[in-house]
N, C-alpha and C positions, 0 to 999 in steps of 0.2 A: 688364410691357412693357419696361420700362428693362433689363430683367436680357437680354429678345434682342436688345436695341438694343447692349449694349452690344460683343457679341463682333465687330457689323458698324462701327461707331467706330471698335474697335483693328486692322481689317483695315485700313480706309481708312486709318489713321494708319500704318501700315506702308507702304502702297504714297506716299503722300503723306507723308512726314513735314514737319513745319514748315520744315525747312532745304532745300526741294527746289533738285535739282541742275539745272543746265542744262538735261540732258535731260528732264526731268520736269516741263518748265515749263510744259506744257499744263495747262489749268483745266477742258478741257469733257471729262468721261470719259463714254461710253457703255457701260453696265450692263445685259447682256441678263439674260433670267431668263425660264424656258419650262413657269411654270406659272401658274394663275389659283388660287389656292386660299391658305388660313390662313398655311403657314410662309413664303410673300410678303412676308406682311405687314411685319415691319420695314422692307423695302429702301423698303415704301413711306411709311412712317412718316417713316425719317429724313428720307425727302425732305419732305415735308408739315410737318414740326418742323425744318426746316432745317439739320441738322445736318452735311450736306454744304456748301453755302454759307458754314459756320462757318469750315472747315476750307479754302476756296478752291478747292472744286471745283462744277464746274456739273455735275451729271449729266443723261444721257440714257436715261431708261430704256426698253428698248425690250425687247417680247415676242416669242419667236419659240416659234414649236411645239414643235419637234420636237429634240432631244436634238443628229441631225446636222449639221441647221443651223446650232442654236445653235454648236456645236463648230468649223462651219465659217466663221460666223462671228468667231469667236476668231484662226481661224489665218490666213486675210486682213487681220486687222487692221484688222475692220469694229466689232468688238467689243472690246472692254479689258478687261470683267472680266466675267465668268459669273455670277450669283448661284442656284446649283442643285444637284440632281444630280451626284456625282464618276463616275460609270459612263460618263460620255460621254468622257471623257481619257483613260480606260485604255487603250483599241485606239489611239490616234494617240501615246500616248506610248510606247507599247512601239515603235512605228514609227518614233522620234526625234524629235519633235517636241516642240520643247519650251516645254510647258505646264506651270503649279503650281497644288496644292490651297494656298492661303494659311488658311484657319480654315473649321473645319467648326461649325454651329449644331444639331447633333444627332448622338446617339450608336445611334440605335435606329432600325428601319423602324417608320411608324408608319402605313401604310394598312390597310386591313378589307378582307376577301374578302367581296363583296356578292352573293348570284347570285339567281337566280329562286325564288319561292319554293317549289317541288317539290322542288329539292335541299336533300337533310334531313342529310346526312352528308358527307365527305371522297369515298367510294368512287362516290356517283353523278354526279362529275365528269367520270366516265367517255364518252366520245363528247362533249362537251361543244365550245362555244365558246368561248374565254376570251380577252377583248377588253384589247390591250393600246396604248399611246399608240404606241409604237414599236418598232422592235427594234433593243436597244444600251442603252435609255435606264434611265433609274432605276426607271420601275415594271414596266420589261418586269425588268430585275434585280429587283425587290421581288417580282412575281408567282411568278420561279423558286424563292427562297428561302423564298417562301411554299408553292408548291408542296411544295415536298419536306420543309418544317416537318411539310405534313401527310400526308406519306409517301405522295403523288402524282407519279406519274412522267408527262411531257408524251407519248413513244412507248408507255410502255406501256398508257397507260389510252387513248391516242389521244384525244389534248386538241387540237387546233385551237387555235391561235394567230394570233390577229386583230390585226395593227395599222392600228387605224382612227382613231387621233387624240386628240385631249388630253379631261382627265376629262371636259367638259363631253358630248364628242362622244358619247363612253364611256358615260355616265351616257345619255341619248339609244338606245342600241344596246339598252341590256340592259330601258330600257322600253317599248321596242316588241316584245323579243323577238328580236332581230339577233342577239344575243348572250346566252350561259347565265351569265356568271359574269364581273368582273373585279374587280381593287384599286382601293382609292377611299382618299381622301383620310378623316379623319374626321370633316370636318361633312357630306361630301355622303353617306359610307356611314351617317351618322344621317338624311339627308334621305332616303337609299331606305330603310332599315329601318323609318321612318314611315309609307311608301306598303304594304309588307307585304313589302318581299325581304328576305329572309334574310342577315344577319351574322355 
């Protein structure tokens, strides 16, 4: 725990250093972050081991859904710092808008293709539903990258692209049947591969 604690410390100490200047004399920063799931868990750590308070910042942590939101809460200057996903900056920085990735906490996608359990292969994804949080966002980018890992194409297999809202939602869809297929984080794609869907 201390080893993903620690690359979020030297972010804060970056944006905050000990000598802060004038402008940077605010203490209370609001910290969105727009998922519920495991790689959360430090931003909520440090706060709870008070590691932000060490360092003279009161954070505000606050959730927001969805990818655009969150992004648009960044550019109003409702938000200060992101804790997520880098896919939602790309489009608005290509646009001039200037935002920074300051430290990223992973090198790898690390969600599971979860689907119903009659889809036994890559190829019967075919006509399918595949339930995504949003479109723009990181798992809608995860799902693409995943897709074509598995030499699935969205037009040509005509894959249906659902965005219906964050894993919880997600997870909810594909167990009623709403939905044939999405990425999932990896404690809840072990929490449906329990119930009998396919990984």
């Amino acid at each position: 725990m201390i080893r993903r604690l620690l690359p979020l410390a030297v972010s804060l100490l970056i944006l905050y250093p000990a000598n802060v200047t004038a402008a940077q004399e605010r203490t209370k920063l609001v910290i969105g972050y727009s998922a519920m799931q495991a790689p959360i868990a430090p931003l909520w750590v440090a706060q709870e081991q008070g590691l932000f308070t060490k360092y003279g910042i009161e954070p505000e942590l606050v959730f927001v859904r969805t990818t655009s939101v969150h992004i648009a809460g960044l550019i109003s200057g409702h938000i200060d710092l992101s804790y997520g996903g880098g896919s939602g900056i790309l489009p608005v920085a290509g646009r001039g808008i200037d935002l920074r990735f300051i430290a990223s906490f992973g090198s790898r996608l690390t969600h599971f293709l979860v689907t119903r359990p009659e889809i036994q292969q890559p190829k019967d994804l075919q006509n399918k539903r595949m339930g995504v949080v949003s479109v723009g966002g990181t798992q809608w980018i995860t799902t693409k990258l995943g897709l074509e890992h598995l030499d699935v194409d969205e037009q040509r297999d005509k894959i249906r692209m659902l965005p219906i809202g964050d894993q919880s939602i997600l997870r909810g869809a594909l167990e009623s049947g709403n939905i044939d297929a999405a990425f999932f984080n990896g404690a809840l794609a072990e929490d449906l591969r329990a119930k009998g869907f396919r990984s």
